[in-house]
N, C-alpha and C positions, 0 to 999 in steps of 0.2 A: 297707061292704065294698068297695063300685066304687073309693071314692076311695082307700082305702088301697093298691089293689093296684095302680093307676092310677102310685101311687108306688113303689113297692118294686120291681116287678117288671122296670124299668127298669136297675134295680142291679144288678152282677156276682153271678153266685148263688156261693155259698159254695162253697171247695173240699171236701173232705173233711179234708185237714188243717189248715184255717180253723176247721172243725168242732172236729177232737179240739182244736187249741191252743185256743180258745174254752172249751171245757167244763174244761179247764185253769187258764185265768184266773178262771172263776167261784168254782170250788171256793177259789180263796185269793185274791179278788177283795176279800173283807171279812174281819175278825175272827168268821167265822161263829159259832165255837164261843163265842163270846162272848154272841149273839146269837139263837141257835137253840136251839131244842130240844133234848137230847141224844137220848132217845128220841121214836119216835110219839108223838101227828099230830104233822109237824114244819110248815115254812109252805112256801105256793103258790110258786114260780119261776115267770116267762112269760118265755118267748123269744121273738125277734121281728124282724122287719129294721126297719131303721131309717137314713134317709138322713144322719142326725144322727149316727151312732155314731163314738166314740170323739173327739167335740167336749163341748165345757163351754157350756153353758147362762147368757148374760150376761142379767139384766134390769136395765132401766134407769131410775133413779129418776125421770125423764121420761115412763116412759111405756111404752118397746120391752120386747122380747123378741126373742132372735135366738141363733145358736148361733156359739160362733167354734169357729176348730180352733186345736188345740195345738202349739206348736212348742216347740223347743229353748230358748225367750228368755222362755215361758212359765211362771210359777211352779208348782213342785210341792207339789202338798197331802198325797201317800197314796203309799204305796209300794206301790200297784198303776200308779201313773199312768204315761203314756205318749204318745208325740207323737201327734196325729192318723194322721198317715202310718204310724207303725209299727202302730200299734192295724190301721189297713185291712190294712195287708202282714199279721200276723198272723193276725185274726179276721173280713174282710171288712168286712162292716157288721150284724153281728149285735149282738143289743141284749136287757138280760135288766130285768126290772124285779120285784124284791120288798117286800112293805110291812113289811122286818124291817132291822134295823140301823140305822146312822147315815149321813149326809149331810154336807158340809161347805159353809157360808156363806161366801165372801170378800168383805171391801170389794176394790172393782178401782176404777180413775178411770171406770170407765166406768159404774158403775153394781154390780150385786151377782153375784158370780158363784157359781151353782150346778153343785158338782160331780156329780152325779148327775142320773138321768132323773126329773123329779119325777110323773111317772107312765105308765102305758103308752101313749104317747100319740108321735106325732110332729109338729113342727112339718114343717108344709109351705104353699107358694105365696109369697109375697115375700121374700127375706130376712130383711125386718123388716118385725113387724108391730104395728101400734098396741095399745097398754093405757090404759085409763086409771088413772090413780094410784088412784082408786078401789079397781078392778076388784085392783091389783097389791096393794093394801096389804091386801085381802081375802084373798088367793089365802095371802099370807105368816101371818097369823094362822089359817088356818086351818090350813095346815102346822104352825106352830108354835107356836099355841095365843096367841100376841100380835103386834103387831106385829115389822118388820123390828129384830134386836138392834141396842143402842146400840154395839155393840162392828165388827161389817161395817159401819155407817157412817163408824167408825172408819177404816175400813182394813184391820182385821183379823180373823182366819177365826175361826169357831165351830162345832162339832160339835151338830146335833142327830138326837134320832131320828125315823125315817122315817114318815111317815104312810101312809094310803091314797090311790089314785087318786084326782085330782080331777075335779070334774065342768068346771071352768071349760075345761080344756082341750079339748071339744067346741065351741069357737066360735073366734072371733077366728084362723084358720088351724092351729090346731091339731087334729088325727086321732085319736079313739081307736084303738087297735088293737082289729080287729074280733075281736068275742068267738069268732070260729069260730077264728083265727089262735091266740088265750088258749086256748084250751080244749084244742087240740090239742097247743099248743107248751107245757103247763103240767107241771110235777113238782114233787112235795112233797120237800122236803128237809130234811134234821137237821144239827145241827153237826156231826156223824159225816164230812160232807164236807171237813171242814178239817182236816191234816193235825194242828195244833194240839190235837184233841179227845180227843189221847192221853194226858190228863192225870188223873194219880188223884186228885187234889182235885176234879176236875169231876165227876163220877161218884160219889165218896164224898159231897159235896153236894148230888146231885140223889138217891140212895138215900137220903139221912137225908130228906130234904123229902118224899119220896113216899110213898104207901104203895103199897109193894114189888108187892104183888102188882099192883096195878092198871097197872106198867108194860110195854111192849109192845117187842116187838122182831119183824123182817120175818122170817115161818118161811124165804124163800128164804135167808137168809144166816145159818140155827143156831137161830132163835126164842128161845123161855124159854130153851133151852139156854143160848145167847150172854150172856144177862144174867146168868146162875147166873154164869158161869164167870166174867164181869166181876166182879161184886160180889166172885165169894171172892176174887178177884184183890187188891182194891179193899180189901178187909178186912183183906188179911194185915199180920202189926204190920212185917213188912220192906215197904216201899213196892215197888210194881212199876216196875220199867221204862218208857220211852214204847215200847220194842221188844216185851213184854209185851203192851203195851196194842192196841200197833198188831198185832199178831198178831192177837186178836181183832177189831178192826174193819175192817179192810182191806177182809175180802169185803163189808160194806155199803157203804164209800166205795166200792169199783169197782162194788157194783152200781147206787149214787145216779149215779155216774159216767155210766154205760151207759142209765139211762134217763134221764140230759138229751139224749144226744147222738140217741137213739132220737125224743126229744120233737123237737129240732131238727131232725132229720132229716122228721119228719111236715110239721110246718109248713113248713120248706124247698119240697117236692113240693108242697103245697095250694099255694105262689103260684104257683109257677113250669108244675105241671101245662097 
């Protein structure tokens, strides 16, 4: 916990509207709806500061680990992506990590560039820190179930999906974020948070696979009600609307909305307190 706060607390604390643009870019940060649950349990969010934020993550087939930042001369992989500088001017150094979606691989001449956080974790003390190829080609099979693809040594970028926290990043300069920061700064979310989740194929899909009764909706925003009315929606032989659709889930995306910014807001005050 020392050494984490040791770091963070040093950082400009977030403004409030660092906060809401932040909870902003989450929500359509990924293909959530793609990727999440549409109903309950959906998956954990951790929020976090992070000296690293809104930098890409280089390792290098020699050995390093280190983060660069982003610039204009910088290749873009996501149409979430963003210079360094703007990502701070927007969001500060807020930093979100979930074990749902996809990741992207690039070869770079310098070694392999990871666009995402590969766990909740921050590098900190040298800029760069030794690996051994060992240690690195481990870390990569266990993300992605084999070694480094033949395709990033290529040159070229690969989509896989996200694993769990690793443990390797407890040494060699690397932080977990301490589980008091997770636990507070944490929120379950559904693909309900993507604006995209207004779709009646998704919903017609996940009612045929389920059985009906056993799915759940938040009583704060309609409960069974909300899923009755979805479904007959969903059912009728005239297709609905995505204005249809978004009429009904609105009030749960504002409410997933309200408790990230609530979440960030708690862990914010725990460092800084």
């Amino acid at each position: 916990m020392a050494d984490y706060m040791q770091v963070v607390r040093v950082l400009p604390r977030p403004s409030s509207q660092q906060v809401s643009s932040f909870v902003a870019y989450v929500a359509e940060a990924h293909s959530w709806y793609k990727h999440l649950p549409l109903t309950p349990p959906g998956v954990q969010f951790f929020f976090f500061l992070d000296p690293n934020a809104g930098c890409d993550l280089l390792l290098g087939l020699g050995g390093t680990a280190k983060y660069r930042q982003r610039t204009e001369s910088t290749p873009r992989f996501h149409y979430s992506w963003r210079t360094t500088s703007e990502y701070r001017q927007s969001h500060g150094y807020l930093e979100y990590f979930a074990g749902a979606g996809t990741w992207i691989l690039s070869g770079d001449p310098d070694g392999v560039l990871c666009t995402r956080n590969p766990a909740a974790a921050i590098l900190v003390g040298r800029p760069t820190r030794r690996w051994s190829f060992r240690k690195l080609r481990t870390m990569f099979q266990t993300l992605l179930g084999r070694g480094i693809p033949k395709e990033v040594l290529r040159g070229q970028s690969v989509m896989k999906s996200f694993g769990p926290p690793l443990e390797y990043f407890s040494t060699d300069g690397w932080v977990i974020v301490p589980k008091e920061i997770l636990q507070i700064g944490s929120v379950e979310l559904t693909a309900v948070i993507h604006p995209e989740s207004a779709q009646a194929q998704l919903w017609q899909h996940r009612i045929n696979q389920a059985s009906w009764g056993d799915l759940q909706w938040p009583a704060d925003t309609g409960g069974r009600a909300t899923l009755e009315e979805i479904k007959k929606l969903t059912q009728n032989p005239a297709e609905p609307t995505k204005a249809e659709l978004d009429r009904l889930l609105e009030p749960e995306r504002q409410r997933q909305r309200s408790l990230i910014k609530e979440a960030i807001n708690s862990m914010v005050q725990l460092i800084y307190c």
